[in-house]
C-alpha positions as CSV (number, residue, x, y, z in Angstrom):
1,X,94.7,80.9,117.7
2,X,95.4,77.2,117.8
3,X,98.9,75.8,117.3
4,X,100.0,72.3,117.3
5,X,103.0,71.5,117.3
6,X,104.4,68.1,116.0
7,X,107.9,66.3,116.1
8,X,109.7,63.1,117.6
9,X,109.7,61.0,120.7
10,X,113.1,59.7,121.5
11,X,112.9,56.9,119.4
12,X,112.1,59.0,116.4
13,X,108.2,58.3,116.2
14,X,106.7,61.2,115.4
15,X,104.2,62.3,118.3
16,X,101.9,65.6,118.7
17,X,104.7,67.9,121.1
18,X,102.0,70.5,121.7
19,X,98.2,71.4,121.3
20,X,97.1,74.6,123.2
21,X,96.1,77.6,122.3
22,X,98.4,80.6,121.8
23,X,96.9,84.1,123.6
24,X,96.8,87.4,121.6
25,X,99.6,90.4,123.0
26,X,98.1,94.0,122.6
27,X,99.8,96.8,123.3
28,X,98.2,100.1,124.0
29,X,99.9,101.9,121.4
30,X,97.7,99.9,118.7
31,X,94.4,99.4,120.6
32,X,92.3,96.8,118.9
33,X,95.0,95.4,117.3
34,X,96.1,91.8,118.0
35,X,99.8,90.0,117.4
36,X,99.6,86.3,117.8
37,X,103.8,84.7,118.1
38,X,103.0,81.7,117.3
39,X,106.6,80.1,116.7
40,X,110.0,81.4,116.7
41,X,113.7,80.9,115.9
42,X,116.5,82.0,116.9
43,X,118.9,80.4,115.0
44,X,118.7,77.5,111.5
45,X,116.7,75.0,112.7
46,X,117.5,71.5,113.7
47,X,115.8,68.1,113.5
48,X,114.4,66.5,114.9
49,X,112.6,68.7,117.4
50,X,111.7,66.6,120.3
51,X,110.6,69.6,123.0
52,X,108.3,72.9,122.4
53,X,110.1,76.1,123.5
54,X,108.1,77.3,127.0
55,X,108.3,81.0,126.1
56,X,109.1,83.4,123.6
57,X,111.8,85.4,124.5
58,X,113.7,86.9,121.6
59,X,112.8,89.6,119.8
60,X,109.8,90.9,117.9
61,X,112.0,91.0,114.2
62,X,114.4,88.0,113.9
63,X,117.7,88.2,112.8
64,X,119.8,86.5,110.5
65,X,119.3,82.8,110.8
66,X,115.9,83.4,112.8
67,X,112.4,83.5,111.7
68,X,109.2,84.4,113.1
69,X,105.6,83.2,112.2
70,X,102.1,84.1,113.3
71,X,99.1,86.2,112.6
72,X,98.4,89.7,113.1
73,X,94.9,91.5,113.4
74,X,94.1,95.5,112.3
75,X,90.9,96.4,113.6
76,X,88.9,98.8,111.0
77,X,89.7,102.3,111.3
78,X,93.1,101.8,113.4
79,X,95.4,105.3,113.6
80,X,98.7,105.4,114.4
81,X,98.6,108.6,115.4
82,X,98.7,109.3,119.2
83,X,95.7,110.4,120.8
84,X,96.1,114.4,121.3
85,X,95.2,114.2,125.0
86,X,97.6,111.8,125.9
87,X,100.2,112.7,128.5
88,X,104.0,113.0,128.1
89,X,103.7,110.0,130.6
90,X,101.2,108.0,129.9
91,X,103.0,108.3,126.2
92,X,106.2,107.1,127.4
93,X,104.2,104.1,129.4
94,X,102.7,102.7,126.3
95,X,106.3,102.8,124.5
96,X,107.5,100.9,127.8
97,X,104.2,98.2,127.5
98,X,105.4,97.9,123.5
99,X,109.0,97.4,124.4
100,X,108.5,94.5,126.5
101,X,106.0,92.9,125.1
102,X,107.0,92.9,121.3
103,X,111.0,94.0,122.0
104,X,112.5,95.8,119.2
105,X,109.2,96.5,117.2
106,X,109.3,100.2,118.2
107,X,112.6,100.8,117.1
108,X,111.8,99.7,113.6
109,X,108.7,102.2,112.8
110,X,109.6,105.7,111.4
111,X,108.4,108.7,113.4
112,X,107.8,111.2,110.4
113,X,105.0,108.7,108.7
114,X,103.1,107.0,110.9
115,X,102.7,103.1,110.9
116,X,105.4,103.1,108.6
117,X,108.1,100.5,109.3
118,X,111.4,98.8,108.2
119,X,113.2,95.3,109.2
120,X,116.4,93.0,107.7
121,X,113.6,90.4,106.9
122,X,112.0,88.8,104.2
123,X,108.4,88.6,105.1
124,X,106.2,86.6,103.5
125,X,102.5,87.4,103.9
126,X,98.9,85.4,103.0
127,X,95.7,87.5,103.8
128,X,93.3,85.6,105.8
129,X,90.1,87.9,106.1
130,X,89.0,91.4,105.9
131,X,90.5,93.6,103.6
132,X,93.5,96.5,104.4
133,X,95.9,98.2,102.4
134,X,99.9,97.9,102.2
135,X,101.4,101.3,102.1
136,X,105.3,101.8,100.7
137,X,107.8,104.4,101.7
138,X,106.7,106.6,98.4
139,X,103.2,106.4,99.6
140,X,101.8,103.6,96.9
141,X,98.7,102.3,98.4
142,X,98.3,98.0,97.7
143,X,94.5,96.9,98.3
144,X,94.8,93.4,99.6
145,X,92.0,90.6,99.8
146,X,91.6,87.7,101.5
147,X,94.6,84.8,99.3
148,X,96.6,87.8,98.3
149,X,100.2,87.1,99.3
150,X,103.3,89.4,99.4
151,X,106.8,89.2,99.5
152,X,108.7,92.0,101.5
153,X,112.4,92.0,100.8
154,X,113.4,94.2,103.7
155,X,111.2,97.2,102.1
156,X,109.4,100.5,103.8
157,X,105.9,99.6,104.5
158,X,102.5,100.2,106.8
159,X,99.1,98.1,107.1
160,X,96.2,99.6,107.3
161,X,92.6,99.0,107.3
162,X,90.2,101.5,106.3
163,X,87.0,99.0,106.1
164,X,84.6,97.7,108.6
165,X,86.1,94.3,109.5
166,X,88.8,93.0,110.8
167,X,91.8,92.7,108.7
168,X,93.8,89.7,110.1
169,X,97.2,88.2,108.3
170,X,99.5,85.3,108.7
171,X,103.0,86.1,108.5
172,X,106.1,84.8,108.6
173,X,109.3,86.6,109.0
174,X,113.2,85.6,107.5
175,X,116.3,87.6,109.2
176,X,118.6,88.3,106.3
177,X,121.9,89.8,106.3
């Protein structure tokens, strides 16, 4: 994914900061699937921006005052469930490889329904391609095509993607109180 950044020289003309292309994380956990952090906030933003940030360092979920944006892929047929043949080790490896490379995103999924998750954001979400589903905490299932947009208010929910392509999603994510 491509992200170009604009903003202001020092004397306020507005200039192209950054134009460079931003590589997928993947975790083990979630093989196939792609997270693209494509620009984030700590804290309410200030103007003019005159420098690009040269890492992302906070965490995965914002928090109040933050916000995250970027786009996340589901390959078809992704399970959360753990492989049955995977060691006690090797479990607790890809729960380390999660932990430090999207920090915090663990903590938020629930272990009694799988790929279900919950943050204190307000998420707003456009479907790019590919078609998934949004699951809710009472097990609703909401089919979602490519323009479809939702509003998460700090609710329960999973994606999933039970068709053949990819399902790929730009987000961006509010911390709220």
């Amino acid at each position: 994914m491509r992200r170009v950044v604009m903003g202001h020289d020092d004397s306020g003309e507005t200039r192209i900061l950054s134009d460079e292309n931003v590589d997928p994380i993947t975790i083990a956990l979630l093989p196939g699937a792609t997270v693209h952090r494509m620009w984030e906030l700590d804290e309410v933003p200030a103007l003019p921006v005159t420098t690009v940030p040269t890492a992302v360092t906070g965490t995965y979920f914002p928090g109040p005052s933050g916000l995250r944006f970027g786009y996340i892929t589901i390959p078809a047929g992704l399970s959360y469930e753990p492989p049955a043949d995977v060691s006690a080790s090797a479990m607790e490896a890809a729960i380390a490889e999660a932990d430090a490379k999207l920090p915090g995103m663990m903590a938020t999924f629930d272990a009694t329904r799988p790929g279900m998750h919950t943050t204190p954001t307000v998420d707003f979400v456009v479907v790019l391609s590919g078609e998934g589903r949004m699951r809710t905490d009472n097990g609703i299932d909401v089919r979602l095509r490519p323009g479809d947009c939702v509003v998460q208010n700090g609710s329960a929910h999973g994606w999933f993607n039970d068709g053949t392509e990819p399902f790929v999603f730009c987000y961006t994510l509010c911390g709220a109180r």
